[in-house]
mmCIF file of the protein (N, C-alpha, C, O) and its ligand, coordinates in Angstrom:
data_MODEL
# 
_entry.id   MODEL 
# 
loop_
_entity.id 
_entity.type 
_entity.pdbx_number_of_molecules 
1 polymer     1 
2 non-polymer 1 
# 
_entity_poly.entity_id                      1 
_entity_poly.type                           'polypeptide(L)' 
_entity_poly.nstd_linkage                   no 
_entity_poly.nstd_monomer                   no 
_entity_poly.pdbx_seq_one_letter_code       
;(UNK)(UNK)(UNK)(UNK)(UNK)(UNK)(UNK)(UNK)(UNK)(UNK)(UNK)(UNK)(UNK)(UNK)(UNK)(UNK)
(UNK)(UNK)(UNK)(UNK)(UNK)(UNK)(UNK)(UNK)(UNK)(UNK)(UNK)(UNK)(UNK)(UNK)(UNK)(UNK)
(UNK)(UNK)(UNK)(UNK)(UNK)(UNK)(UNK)(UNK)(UNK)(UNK)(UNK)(UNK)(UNK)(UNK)(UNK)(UNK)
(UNK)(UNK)(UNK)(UNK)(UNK)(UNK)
;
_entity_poly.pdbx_seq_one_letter_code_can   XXXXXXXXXXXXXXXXXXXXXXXXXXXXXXXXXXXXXXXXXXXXXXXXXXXXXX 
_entity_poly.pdbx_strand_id                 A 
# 
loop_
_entity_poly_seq.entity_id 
_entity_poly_seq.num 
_entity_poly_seq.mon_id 
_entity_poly_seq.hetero 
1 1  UNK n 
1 2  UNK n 
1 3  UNK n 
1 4  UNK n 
1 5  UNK n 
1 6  UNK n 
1 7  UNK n 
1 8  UNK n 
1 9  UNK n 
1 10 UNK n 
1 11 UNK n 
1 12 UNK n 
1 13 UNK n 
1 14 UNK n 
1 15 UNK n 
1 16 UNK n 
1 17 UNK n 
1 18 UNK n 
1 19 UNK n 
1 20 UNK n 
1 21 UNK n 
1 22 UNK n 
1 23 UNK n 
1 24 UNK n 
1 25 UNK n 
1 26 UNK n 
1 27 UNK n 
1 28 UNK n 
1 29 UNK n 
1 30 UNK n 
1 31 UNK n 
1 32 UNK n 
1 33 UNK n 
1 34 UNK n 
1 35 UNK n 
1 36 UNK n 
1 37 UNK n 
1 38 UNK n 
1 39 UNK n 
1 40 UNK n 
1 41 UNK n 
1 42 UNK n 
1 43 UNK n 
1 44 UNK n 
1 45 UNK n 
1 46 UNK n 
1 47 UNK n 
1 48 UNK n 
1 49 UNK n 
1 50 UNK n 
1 51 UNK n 
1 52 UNK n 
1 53 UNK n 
1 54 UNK n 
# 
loop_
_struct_asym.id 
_struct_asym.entity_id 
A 1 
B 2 
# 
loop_
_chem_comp.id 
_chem_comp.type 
_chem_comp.mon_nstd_flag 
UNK 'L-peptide linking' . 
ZN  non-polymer         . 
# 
_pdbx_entity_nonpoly.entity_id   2 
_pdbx_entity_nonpoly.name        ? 
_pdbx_entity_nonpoly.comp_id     ZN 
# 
_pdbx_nonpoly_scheme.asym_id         B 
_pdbx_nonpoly_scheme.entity_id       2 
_pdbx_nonpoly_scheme.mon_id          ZN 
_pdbx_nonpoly_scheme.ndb_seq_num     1 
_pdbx_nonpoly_scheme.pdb_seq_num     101 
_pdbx_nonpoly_scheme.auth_seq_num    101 
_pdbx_nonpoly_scheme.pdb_mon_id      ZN 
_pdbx_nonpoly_scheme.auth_mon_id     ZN 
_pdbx_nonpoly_scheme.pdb_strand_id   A 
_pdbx_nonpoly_scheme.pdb_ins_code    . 
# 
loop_
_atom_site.group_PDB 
_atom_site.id 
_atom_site.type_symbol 
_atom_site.label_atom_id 
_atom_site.label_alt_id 
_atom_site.label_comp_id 
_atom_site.label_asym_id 
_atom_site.label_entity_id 
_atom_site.label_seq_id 
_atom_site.pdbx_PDB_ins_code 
_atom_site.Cartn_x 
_atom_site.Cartn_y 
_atom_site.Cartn_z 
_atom_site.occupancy 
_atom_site.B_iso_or_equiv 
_atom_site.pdbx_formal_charge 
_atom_site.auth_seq_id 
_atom_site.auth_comp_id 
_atom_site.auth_asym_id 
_atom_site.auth_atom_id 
_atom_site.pdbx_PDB_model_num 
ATOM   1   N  N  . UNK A 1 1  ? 0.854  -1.194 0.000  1.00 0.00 ? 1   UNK A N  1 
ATOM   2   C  CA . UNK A 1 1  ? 0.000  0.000  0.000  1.00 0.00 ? 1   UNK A CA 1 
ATOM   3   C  C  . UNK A 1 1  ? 0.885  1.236  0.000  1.00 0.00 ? 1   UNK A C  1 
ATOM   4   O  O  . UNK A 1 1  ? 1.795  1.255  0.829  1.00 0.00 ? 1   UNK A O  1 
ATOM   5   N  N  . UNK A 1 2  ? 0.745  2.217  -0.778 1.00 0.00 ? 2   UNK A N  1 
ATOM   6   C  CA . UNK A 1 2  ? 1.413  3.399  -0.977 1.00 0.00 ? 2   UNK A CA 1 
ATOM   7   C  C  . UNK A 1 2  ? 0.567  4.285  -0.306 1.00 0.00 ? 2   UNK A C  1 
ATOM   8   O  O  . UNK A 1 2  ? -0.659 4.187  -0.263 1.00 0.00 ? 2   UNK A O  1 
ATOM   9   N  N  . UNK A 1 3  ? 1.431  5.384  0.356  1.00 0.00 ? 3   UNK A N  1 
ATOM   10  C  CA . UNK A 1 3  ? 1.071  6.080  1.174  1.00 0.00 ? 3   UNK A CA 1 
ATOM   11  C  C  . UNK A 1 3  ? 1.977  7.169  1.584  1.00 0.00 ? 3   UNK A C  1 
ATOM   12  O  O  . UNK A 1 3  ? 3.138  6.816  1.790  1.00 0.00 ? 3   UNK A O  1 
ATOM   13  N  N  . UNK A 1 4  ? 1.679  8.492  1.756  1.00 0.00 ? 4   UNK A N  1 
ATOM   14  C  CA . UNK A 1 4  ? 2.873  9.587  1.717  1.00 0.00 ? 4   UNK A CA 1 
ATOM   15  C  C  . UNK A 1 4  ? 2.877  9.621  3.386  1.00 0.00 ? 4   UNK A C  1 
ATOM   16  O  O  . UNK A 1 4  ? 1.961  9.303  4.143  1.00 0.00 ? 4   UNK A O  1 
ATOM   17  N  N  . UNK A 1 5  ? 4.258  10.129 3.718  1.00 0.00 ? 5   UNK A N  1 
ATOM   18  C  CA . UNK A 1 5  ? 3.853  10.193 5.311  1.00 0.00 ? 5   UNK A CA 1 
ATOM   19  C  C  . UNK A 1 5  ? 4.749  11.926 5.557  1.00 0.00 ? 5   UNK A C  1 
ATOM   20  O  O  . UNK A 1 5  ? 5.157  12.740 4.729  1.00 0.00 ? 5   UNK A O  1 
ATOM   21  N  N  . UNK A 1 6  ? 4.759  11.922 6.498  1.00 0.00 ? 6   UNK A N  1 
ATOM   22  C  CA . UNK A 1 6  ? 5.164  13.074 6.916  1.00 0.00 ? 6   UNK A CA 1 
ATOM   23  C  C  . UNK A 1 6  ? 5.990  13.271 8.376  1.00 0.00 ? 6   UNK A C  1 
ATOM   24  O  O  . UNK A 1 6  ? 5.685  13.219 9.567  1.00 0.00 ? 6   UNK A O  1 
ATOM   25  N  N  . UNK A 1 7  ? 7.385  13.563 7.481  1.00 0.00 ? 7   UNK A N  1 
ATOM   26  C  CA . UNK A 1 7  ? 8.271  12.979 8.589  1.00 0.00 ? 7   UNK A CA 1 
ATOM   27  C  C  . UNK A 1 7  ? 9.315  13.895 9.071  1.00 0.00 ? 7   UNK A C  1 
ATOM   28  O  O  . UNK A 1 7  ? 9.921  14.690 8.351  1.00 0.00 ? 7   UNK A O  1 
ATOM   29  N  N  . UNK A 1 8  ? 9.455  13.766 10.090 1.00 0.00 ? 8   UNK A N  1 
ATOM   30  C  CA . UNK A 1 8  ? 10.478 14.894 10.848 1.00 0.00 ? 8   UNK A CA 1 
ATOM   31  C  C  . UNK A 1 8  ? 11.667 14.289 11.499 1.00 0.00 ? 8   UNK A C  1 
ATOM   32  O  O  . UNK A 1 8  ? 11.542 13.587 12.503 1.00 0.00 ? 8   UNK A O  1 
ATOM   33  N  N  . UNK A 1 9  ? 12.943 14.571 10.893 1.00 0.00 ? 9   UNK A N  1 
ATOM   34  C  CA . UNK A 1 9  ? 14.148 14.522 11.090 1.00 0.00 ? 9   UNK A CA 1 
ATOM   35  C  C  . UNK A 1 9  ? 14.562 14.848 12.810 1.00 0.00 ? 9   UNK A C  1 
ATOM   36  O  O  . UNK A 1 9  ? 14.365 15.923 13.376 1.00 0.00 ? 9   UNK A O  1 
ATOM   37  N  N  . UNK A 1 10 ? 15.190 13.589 13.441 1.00 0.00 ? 10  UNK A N  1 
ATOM   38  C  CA . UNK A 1 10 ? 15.755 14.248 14.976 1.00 0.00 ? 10  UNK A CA 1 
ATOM   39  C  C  . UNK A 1 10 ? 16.316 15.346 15.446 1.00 0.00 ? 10  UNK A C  1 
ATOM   40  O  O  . UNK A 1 10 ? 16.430 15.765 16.597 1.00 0.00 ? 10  UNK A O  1 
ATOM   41  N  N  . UNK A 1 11 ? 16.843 16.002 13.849 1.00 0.00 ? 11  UNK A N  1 
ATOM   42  C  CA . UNK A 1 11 ? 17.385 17.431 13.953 1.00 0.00 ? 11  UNK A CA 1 
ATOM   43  C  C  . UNK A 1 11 ? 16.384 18.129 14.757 1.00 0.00 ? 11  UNK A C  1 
ATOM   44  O  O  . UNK A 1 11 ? 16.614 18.868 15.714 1.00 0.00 ? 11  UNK A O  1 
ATOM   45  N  N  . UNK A 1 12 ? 15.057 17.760 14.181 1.00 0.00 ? 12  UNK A N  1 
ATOM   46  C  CA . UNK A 1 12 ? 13.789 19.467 14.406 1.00 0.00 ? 12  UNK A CA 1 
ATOM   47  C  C  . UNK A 1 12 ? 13.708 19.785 13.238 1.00 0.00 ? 12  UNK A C  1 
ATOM   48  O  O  . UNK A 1 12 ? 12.628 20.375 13.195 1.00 0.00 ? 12  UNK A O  1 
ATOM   49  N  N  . UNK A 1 13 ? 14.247 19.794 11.970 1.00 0.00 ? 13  UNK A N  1 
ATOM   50  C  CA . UNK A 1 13 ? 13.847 20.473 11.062 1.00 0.00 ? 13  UNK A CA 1 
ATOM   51  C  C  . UNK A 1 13 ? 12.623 20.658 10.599 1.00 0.00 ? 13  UNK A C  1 
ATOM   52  O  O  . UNK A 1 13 ? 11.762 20.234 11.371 1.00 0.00 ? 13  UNK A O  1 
ATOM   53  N  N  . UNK A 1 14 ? 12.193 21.175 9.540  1.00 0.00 ? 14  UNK A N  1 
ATOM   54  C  CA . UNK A 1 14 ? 10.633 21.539 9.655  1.00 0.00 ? 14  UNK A CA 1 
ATOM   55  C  C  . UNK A 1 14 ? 10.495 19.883 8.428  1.00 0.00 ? 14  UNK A C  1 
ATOM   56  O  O  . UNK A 1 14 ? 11.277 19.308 7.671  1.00 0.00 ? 14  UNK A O  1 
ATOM   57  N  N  . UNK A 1 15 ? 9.036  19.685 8.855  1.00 0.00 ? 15  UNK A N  1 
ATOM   58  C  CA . UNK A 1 15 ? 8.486  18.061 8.986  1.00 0.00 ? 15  UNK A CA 1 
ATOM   59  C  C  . UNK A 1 15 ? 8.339  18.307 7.052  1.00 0.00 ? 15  UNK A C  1 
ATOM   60  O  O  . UNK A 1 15 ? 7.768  19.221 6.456  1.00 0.00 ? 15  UNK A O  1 
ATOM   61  N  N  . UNK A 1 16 ? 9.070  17.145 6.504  1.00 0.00 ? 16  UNK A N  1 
ATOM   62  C  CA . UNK A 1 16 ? 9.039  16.936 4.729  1.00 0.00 ? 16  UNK A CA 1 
ATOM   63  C  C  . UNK A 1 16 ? 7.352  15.452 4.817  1.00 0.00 ? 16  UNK A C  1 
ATOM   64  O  O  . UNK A 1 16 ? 6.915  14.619 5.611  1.00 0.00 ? 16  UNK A O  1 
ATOM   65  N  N  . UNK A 1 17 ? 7.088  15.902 3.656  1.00 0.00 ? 17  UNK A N  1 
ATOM   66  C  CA . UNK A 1 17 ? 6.628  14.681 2.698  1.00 0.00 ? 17  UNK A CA 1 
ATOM   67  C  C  . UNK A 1 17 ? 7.041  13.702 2.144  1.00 0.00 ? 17  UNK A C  1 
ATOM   68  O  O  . UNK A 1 17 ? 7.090  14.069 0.970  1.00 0.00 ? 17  UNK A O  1 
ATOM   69  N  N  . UNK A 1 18 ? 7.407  12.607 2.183  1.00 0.00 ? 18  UNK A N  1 
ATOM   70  C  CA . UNK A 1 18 ? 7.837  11.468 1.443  1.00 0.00 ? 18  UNK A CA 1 
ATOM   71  C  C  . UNK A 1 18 ? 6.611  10.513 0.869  1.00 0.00 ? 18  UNK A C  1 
ATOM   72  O  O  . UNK A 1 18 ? 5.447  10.503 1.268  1.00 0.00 ? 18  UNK A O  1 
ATOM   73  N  N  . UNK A 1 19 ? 7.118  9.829  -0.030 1.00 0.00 ? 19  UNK A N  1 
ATOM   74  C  CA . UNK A 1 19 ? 6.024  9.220  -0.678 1.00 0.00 ? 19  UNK A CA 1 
ATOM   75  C  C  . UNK A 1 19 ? 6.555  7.783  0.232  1.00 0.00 ? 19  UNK A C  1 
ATOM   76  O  O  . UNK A 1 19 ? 7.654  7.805  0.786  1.00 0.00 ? 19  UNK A O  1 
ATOM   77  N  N  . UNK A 1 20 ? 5.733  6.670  0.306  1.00 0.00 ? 20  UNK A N  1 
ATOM   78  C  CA . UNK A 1 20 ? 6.018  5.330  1.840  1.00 0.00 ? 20  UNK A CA 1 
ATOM   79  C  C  . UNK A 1 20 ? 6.990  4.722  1.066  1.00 0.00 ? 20  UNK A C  1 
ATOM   80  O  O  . UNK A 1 20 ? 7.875  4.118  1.673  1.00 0.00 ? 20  UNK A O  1 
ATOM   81  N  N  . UNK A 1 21 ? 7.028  4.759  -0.575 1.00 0.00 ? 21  UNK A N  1 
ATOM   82  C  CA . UNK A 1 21 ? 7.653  3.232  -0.727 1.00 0.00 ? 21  UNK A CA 1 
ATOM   83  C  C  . UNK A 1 21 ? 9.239  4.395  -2.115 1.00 0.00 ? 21  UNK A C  1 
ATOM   84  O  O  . UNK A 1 21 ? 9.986  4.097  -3.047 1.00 0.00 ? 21  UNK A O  1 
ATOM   85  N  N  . UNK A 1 22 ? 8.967  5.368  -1.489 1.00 0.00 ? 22  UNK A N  1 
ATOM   86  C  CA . UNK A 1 22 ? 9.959  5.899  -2.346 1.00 0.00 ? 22  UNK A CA 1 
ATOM   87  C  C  . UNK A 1 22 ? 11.401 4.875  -2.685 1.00 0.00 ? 22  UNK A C  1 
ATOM   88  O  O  . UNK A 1 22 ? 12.030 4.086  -1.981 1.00 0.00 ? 22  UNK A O  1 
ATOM   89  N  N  . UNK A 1 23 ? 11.552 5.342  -4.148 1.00 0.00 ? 23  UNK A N  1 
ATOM   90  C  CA . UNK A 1 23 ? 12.973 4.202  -4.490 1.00 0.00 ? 23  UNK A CA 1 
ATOM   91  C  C  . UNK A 1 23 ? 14.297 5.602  -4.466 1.00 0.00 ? 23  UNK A C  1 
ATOM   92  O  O  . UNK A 1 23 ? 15.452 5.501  -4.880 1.00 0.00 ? 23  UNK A O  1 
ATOM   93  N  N  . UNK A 1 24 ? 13.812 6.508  -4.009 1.00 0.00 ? 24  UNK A N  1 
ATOM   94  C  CA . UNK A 1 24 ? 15.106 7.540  -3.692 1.00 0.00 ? 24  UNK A CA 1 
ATOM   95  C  C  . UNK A 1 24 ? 15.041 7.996  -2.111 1.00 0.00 ? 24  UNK A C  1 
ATOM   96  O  O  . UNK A 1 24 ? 14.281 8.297  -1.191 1.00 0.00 ? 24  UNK A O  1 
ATOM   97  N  N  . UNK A 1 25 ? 16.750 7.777  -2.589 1.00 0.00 ? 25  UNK A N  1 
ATOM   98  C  CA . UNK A 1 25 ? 17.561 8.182  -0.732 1.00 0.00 ? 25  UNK A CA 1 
ATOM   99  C  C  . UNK A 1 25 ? 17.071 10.129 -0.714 1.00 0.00 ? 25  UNK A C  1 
ATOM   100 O  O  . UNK A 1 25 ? 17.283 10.942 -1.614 1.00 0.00 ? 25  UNK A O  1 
ATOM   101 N  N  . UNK A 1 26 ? 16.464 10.345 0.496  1.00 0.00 ? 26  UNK A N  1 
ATOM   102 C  CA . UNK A 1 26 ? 15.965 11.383 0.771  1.00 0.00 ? 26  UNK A CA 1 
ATOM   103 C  C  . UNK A 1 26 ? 16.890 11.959 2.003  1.00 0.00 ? 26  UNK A C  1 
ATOM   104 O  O  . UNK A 1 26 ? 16.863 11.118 2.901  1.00 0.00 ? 26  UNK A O  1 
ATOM   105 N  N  . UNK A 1 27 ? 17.519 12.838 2.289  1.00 0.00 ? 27  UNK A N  1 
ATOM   106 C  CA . UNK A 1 27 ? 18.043 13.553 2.871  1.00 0.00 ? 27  UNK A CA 1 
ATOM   107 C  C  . UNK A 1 27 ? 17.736 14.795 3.767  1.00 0.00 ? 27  UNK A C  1 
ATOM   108 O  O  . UNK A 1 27 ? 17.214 15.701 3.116  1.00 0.00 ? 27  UNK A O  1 
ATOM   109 N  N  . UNK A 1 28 ? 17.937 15.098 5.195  1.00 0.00 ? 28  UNK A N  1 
ATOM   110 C  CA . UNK A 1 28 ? 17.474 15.720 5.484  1.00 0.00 ? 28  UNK A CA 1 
ATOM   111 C  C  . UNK A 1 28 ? 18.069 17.103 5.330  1.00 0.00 ? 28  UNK A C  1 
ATOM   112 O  O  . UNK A 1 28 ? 19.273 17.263 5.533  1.00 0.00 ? 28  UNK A O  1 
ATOM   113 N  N  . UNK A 1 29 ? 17.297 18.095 4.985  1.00 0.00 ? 29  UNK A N  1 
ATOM   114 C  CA . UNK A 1 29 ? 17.688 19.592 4.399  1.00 0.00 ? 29  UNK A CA 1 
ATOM   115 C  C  . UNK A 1 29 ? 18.635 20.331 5.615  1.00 0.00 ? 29  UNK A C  1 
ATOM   116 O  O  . UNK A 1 29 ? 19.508 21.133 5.284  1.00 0.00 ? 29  UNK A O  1 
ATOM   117 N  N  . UNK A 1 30 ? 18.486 20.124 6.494  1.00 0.00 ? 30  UNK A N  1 
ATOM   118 C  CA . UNK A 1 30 ? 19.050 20.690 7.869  1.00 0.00 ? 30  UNK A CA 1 
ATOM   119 C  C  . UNK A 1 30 ? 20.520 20.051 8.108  1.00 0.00 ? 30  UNK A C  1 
ATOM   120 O  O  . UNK A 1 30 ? 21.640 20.562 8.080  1.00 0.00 ? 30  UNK A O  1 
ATOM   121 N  N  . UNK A 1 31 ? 20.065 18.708 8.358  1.00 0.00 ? 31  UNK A N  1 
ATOM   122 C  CA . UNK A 1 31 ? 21.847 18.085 9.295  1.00 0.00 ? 31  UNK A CA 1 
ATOM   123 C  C  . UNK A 1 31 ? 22.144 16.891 7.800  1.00 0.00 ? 31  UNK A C  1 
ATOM   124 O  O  . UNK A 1 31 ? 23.086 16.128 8.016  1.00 0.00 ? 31  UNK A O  1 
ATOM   125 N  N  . UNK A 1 32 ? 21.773 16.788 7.055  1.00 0.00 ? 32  UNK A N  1 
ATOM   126 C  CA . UNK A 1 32 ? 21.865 15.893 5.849  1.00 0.00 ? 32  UNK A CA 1 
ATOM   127 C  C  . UNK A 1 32 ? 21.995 14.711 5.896  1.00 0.00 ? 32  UNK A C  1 
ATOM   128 O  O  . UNK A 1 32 ? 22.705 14.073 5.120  1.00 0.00 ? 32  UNK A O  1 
ATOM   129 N  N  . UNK A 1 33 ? 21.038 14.028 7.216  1.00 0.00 ? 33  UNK A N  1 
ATOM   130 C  CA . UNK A 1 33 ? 21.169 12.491 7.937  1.00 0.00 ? 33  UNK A CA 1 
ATOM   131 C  C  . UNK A 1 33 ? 20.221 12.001 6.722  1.00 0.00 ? 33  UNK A C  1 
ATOM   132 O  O  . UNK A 1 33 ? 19.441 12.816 6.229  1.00 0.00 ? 33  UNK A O  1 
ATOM   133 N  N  . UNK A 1 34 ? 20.273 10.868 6.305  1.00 0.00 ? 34  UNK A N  1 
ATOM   134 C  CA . UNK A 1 34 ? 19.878 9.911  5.274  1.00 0.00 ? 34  UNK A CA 1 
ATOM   135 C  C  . UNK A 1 34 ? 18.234 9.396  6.744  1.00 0.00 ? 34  UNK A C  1 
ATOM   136 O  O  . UNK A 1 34 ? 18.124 8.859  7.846  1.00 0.00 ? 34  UNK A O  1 
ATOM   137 N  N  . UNK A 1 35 ? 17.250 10.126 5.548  1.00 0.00 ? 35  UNK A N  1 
ATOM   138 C  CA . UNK A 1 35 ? 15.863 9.990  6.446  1.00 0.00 ? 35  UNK A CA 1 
ATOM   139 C  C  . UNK A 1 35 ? 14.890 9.063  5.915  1.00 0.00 ? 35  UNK A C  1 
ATOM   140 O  O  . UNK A 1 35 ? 13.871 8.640  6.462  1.00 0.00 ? 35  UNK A O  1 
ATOM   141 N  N  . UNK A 1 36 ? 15.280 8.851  4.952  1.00 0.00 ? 36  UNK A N  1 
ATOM   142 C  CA . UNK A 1 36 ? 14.821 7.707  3.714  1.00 0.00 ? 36  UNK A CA 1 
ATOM   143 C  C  . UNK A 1 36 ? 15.371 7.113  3.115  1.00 0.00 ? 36  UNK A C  1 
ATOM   144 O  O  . UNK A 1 36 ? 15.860 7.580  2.086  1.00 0.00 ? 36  UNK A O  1 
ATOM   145 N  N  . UNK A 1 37 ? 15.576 5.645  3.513  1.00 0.00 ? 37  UNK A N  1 
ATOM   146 C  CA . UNK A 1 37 ? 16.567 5.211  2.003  1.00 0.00 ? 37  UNK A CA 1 
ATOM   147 C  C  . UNK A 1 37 ? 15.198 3.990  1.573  1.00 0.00 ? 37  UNK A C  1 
ATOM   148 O  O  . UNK A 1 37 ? 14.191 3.639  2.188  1.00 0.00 ? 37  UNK A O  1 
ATOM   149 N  N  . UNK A 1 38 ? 15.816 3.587  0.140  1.00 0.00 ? 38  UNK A N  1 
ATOM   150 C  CA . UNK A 1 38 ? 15.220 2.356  -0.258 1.00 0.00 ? 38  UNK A CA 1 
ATOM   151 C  C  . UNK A 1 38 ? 15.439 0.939  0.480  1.00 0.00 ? 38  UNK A C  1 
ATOM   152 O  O  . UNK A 1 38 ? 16.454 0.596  1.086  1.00 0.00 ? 38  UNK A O  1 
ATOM   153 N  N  . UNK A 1 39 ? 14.475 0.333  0.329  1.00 0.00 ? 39  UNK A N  1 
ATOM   154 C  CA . UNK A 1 39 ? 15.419 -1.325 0.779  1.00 0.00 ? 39  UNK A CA 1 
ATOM   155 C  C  . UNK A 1 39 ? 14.352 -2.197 0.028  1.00 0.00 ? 39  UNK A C  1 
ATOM   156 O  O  . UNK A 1 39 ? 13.609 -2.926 0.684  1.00 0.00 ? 39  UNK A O  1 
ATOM   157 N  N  . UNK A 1 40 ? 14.267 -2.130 -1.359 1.00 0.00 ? 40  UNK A N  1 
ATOM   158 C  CA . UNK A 1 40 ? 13.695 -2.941 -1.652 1.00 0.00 ? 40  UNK A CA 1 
ATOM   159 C  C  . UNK A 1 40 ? 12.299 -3.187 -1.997 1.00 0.00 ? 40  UNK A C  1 
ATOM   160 O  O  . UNK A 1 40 ? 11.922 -4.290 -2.391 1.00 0.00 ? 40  UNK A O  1 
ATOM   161 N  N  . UNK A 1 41 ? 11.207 -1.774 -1.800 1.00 0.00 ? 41  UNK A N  1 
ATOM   162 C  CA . UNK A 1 41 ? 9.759  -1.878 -1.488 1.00 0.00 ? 41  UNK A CA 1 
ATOM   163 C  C  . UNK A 1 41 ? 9.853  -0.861 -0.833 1.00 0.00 ? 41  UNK A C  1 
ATOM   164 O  O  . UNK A 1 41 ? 10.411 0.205  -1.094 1.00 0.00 ? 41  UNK A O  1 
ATOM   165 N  N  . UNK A 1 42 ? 8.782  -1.500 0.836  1.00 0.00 ? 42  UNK A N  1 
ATOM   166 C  CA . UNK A 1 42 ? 8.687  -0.058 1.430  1.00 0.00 ? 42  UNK A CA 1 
ATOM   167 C  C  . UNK A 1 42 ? 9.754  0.548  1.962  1.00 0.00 ? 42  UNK A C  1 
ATOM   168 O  O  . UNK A 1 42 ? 10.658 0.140  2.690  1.00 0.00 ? 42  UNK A O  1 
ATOM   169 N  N  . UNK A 1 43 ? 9.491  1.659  1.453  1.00 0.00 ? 43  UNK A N  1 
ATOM   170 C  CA . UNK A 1 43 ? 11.311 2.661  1.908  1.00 0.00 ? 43  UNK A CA 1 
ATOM   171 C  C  . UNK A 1 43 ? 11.339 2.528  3.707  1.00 0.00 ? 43  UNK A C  1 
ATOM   172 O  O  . UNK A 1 43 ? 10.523 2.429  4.624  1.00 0.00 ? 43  UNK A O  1 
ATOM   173 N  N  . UNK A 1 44 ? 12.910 2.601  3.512  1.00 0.00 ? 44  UNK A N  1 
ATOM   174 C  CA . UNK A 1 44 ? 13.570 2.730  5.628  1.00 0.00 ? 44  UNK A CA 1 
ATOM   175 C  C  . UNK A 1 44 ? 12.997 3.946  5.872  1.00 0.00 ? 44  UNK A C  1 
ATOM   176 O  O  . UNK A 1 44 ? 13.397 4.901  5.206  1.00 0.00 ? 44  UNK A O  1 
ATOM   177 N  N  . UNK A 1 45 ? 12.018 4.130  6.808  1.00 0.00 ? 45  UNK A N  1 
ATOM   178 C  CA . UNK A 1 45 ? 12.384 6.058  7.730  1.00 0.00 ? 45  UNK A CA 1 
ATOM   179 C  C  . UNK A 1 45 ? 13.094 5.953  8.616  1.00 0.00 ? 45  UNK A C  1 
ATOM   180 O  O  . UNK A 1 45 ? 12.819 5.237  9.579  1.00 0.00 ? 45  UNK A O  1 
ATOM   181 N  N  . UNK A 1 46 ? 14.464 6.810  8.493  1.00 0.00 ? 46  UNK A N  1 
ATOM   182 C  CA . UNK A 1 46 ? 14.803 7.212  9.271  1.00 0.00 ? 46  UNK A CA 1 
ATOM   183 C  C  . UNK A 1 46 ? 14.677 8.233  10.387 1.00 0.00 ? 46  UNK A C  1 
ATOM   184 O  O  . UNK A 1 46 ? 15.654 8.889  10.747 1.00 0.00 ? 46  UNK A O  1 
ATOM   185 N  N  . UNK A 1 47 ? 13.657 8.348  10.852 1.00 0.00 ? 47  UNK A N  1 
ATOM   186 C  CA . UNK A 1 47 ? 12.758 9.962  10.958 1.00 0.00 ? 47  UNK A CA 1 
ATOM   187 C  C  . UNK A 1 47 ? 11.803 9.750  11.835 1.00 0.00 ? 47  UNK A C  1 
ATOM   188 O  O  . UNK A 1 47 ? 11.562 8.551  11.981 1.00 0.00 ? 47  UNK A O  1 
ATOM   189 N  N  . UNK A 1 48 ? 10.986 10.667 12.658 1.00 0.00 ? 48  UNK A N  1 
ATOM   190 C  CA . UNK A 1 48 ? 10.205 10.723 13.314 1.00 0.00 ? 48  UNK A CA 1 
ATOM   191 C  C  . UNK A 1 48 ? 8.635  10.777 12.095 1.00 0.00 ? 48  UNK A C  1 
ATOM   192 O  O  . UNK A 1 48 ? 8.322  11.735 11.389 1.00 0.00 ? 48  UNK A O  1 
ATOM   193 N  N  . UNK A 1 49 ? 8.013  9.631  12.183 1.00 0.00 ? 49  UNK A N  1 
ATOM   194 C  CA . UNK A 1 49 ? 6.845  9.906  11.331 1.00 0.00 ? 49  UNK A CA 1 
ATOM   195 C  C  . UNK A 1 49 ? 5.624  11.284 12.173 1.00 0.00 ? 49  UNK A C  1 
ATOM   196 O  O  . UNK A 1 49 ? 4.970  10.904 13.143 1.00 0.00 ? 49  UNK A O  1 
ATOM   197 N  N  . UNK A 1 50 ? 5.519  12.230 11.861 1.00 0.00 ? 50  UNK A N  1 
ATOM   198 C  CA . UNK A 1 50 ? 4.593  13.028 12.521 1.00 0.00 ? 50  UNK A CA 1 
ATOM   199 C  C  . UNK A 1 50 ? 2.827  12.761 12.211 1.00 0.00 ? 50  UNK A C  1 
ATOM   200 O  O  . UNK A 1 50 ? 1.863  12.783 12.976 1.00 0.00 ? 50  UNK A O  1 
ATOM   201 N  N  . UNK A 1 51 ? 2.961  12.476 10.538 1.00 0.00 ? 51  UNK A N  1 
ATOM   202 C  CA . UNK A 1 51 ? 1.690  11.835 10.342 1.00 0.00 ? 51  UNK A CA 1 
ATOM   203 C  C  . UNK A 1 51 ? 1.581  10.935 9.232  1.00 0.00 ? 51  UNK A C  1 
ATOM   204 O  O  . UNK A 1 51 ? 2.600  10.852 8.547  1.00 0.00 ? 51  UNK A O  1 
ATOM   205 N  N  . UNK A 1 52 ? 0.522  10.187 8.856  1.00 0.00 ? 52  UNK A N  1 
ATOM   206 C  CA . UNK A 1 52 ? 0.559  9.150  7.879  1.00 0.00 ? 52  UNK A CA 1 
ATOM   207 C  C  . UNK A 1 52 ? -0.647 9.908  6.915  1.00 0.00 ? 52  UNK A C  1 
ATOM   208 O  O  . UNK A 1 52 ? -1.814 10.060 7.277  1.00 0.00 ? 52  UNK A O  1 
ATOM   209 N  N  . UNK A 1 53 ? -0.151 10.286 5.778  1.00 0.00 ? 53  UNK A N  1 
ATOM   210 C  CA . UNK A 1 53 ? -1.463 10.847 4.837  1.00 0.00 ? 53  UNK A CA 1 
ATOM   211 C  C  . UNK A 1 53 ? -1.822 9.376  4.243  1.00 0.00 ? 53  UNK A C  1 
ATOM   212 O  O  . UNK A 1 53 ? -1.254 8.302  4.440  1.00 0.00 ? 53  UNK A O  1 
ATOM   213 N  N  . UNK A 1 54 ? -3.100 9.729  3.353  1.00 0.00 ? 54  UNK A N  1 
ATOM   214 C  CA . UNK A 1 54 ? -3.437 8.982  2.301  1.00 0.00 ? 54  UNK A CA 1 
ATOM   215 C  C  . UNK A 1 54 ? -4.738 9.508  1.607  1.00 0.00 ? 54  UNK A C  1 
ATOM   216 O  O  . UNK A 1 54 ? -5.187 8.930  0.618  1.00 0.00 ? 54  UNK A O  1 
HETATM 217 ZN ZN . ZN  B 2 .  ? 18.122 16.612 10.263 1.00 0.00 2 101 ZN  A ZN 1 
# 
């Protein structure tokens, strides 16, 4: 199931959109910690999920 979530980096930075099963490494804009990577399907968060859209 695909699903965008909305996720906030341990930095604090202000909370991004990701799509759930993204196949790109997403980076956080602030401290540039790897907040998304792929693994295959549903993408790793590295990140505080704040909310789950759909
Ligand atoms: Zn960060």
């Amino acid at each position: 199931m695909a699903r965008f979530l909305k996720i906030q980096c341990e930095c604090g930075s202000d909370p991004e959109i990701v799509y759930g099963d993204s196949k790109m490494r997403r980076l956080c804009k602030k401290c540039q910690a790897v907040i998304v990577e792929p693994s295959g399907g549903r993408a790793r968060v590295n990140a505080r999920i704040v909310e789950v859209l759909s």
